[in-house]
C-alpha positions as CSV (number, residue, x, y, z in Angstrom):
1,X,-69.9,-2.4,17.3
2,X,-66.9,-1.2,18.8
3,X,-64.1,-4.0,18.2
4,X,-62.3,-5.1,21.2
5,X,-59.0,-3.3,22.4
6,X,-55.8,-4.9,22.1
7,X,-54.1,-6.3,24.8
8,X,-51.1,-4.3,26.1
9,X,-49.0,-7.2,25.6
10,X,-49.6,-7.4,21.8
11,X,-49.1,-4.0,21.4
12,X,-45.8,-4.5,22.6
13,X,-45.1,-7.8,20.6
14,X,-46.4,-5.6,17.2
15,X,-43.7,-2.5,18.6
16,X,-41.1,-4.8,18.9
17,X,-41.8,-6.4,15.7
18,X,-41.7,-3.3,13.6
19,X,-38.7,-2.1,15.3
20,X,-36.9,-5.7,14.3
21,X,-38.1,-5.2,10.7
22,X,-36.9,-1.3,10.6
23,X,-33.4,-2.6,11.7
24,X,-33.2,-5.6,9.4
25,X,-33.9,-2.9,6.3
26,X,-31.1,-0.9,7.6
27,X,-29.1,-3.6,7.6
28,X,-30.1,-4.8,4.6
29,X,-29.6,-0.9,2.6
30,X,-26.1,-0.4,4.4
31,X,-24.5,-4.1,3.7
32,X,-26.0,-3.5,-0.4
33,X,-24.0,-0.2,-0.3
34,X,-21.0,-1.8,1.1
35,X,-21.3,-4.4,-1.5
36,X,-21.6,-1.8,-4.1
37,X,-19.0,0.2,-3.2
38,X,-16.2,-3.1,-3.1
39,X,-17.8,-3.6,-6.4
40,X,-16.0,-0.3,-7.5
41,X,-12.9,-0.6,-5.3
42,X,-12.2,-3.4,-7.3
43,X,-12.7,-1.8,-10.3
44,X,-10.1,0.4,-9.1
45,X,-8.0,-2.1,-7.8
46,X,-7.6,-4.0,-11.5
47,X,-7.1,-0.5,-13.2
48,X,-4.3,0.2,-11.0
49,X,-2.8,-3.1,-11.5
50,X,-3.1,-3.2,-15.1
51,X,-1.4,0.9,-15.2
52,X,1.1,-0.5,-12.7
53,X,2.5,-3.7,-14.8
54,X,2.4,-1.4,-17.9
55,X,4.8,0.9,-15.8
56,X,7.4,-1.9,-15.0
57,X,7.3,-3.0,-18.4
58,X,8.1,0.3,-20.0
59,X,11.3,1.0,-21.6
60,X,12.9,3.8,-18.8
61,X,12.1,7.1,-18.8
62,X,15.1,10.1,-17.2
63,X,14.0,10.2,-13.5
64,X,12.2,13.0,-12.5
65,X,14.1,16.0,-11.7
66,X,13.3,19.0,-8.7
67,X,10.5,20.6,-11.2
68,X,8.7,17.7,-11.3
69,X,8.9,16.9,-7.5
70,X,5.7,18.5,-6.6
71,X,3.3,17.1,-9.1
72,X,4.8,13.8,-8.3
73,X,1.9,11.2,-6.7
74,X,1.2,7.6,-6.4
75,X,-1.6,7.5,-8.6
76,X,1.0,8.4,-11.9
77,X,3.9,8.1,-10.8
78,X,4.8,5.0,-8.3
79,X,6.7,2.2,-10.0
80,X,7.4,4.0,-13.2
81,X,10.8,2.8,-14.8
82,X,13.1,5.3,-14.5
83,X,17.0,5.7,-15.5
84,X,19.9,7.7,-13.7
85,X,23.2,8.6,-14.8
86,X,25.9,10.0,-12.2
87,X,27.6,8.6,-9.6
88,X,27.6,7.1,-5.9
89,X,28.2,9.8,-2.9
90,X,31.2,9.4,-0.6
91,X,28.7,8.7,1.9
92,X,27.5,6.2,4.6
93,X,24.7,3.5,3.1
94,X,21.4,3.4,4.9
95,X,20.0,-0.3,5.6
96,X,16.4,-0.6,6.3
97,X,14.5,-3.3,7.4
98,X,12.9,-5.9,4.9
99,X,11.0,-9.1,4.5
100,X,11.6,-11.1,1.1
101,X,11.3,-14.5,-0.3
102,X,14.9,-14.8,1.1
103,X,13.8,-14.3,4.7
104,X,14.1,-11.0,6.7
105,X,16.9,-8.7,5.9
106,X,17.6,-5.4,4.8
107,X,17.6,-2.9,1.8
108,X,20.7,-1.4,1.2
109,X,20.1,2.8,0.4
110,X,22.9,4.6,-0.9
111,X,22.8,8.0,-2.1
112,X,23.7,8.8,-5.2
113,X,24.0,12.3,-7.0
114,X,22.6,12.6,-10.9
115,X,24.6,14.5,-13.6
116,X,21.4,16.7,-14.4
117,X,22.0,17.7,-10.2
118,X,20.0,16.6,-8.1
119,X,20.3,13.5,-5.2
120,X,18.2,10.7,-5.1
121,X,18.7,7.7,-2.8
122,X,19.1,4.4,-4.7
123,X,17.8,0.7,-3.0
124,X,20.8,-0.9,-4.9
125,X,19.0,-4.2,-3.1
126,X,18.8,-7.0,-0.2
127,X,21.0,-8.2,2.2
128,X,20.3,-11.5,4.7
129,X,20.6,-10.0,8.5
130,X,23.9,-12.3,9.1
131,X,25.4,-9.8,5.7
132,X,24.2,-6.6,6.9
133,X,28.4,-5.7,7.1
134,X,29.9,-3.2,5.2
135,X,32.8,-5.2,4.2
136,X,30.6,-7.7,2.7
137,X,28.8,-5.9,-0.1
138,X,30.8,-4.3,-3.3
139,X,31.6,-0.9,-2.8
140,X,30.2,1.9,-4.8
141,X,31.2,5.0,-3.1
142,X,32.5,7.4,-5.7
143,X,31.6,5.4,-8.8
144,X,30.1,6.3,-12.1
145,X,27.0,4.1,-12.5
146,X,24.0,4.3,-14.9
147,X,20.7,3.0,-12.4
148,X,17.6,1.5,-13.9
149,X,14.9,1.2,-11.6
150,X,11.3,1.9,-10.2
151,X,10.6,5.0,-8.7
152,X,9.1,4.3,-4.9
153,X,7.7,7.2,-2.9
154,X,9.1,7.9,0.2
155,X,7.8,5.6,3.4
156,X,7.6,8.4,6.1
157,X,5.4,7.0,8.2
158,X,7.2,3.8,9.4
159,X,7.4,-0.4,9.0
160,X,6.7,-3.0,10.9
161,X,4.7,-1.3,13.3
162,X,7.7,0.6,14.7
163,X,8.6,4.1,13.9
164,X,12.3,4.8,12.7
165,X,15.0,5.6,15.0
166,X,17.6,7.5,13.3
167,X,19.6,8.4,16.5
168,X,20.1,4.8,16.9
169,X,20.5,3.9,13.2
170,X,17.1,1.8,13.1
171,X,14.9,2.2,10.1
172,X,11.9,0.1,9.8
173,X,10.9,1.9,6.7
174,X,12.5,4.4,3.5
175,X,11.6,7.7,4.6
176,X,13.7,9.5,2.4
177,X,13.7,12.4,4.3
178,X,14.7,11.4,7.7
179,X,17.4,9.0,6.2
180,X,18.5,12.5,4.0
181,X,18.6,14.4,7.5
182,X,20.5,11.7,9.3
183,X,22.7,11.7,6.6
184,X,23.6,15.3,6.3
185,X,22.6,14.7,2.3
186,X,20.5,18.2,2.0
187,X,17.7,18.3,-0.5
188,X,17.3,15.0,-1.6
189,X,14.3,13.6,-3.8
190,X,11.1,13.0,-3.2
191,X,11.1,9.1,-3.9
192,X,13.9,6.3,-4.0
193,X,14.6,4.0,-6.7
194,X,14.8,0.3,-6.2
195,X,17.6,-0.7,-8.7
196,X,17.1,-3.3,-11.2
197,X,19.1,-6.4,-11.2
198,X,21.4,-5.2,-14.5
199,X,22.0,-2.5,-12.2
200,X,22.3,-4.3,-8.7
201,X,23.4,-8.3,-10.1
202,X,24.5,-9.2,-6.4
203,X,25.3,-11.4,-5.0
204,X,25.7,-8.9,-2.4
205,X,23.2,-6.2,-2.6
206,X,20.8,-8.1,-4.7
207,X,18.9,-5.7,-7.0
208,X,16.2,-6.5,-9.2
209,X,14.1,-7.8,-5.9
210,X,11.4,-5.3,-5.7
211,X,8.0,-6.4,-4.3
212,X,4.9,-5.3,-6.5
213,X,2.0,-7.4,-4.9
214,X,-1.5,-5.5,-4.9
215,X,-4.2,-7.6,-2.4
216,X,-7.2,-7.7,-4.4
217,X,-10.3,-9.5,-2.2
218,X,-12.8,-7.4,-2.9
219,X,-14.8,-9.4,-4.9
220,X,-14.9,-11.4,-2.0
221,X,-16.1,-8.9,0.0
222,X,-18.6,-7.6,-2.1
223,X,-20.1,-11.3,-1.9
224,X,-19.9,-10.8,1.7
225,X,-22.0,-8.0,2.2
226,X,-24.4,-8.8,-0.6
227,X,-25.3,-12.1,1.4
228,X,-25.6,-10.4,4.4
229,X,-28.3,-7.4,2.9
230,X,-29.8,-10.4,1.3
231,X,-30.2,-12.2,4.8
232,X,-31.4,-9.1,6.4
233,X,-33.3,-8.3,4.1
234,X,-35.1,-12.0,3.9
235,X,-35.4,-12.1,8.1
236,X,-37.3,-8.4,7.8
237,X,-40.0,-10.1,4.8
238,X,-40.3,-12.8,7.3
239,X,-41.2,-11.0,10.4
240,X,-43.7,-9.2,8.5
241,X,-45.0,-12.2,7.3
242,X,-45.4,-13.1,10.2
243,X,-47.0,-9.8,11.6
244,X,-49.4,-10.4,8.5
245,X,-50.8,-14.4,9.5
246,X,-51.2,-13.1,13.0
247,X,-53.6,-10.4,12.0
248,X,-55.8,-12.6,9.5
């Protein structure tokens, strides 16, 4: 006996259904490899912390001179102790803006020229916004000075949302660089040291102030997605579930 046909209506409802419980599994698959993958970001994440405070920590290495320029990356190379010997250029300082536990301010870049050649700019350190004057903060330009730091990369593509303005002497960020081209400095290095604070003791620049803070959520995240492919998948089981009690 021929068994009846089935309504138009629950052939829709059944369509609909499957189409619901196709959706939840890609949900489900794509929130699991989102999870997975913060899972190994912050694998990452811990390894570069733990290469990074090893860096700060280590006794200071000779910074690195113009051979070493182009193999130099973040992944080896940012915040690694470093030690220069030479003296301050007769030149103009660059301040740049910059947010600290002391408020909003600026880092005080001055160039400064290496006995093994080469220039490099040096953050001797922070200054309020109401000390941003010249007169207020020692002088170095000429002077024989032995800097120990951490070696930055340059910043060249802007802070705070604003790009630099070097015809009107605003810098949002240390783009070495620009600041070298503004400055007339020629070739300058690839990075900038921010000077330690034997180097820089203050009170005006205050060295010693750099900011190494890493965000590291991504165990959160990876809980995140995990309860979400979890959810999906537990709404696609129940649909079909529920596909499978209407059939009995």
């Amino acid at each position: 006996m021929t068994p009846p046909p089935v309504p138009r209506a629950r052939r829709r409802s059944r369509v609909a259904r499957l189409i619901f419980v196709l959706a939840f599994a890609l949900v489900a698959l794509v929130a699991a490899g989102l999870g997975v993958w913060q899972v190994q970001r912050r694998s990452w994440k811990l390894d570069l912390i733990a290469r990074v405070d090893a860096r700060i920590h280590a006794p200071a290495v000779a910074a690195l001179g113009p051979s070493e320029w182009p193999a130099i990356n973040q992944a080896a190379d940012e915040y690694r102790r470093v030690a220069l010997q030479g003296r301050y250029l007769d030149a103009p300082e660059t301040l740049t803006m910059a947010v600290t536990e002391r408020g909003p301010g600026f880092w005080v870049l001055a160039p400064f020229r290496a006995d093994s050649g080469f220039t490099v700019l040096v953050n001797r350190g922070f200054v309020r916004e109401d000390r941003r004057g010249a007169e207020d903060r020692r002088k170095v330009a000429g002077v024989q000075a032995r800097v120990v730091g951490l070696l930055r990369l340059t910043e060249p593509t802007g802070g705070f949302l604003r790009a630099n303005d070097p015809a009107a002497g605003r810098w949002y960020s240390r783009d070495v660089a620009a600041i070298a081209s503004a400055r007339g400095l020629g070739e300058v290095a690839p990075y900038f040291v921010d000077a330690d604070a034997a180097s820089e003791p203050g009170p005006l620049p205050q060295g010693g102030m750099t900011q190494v803070n890493f965000r590291n959520a991504h165990l959160v995240y990876a809980l995140t997605w995990f309860c979400l492919a979890l959810m999906s998948a537990g709404a696609g089981i129940f649909l079909l579930k529920g596909k499978a009690d209407e059939e009995m």
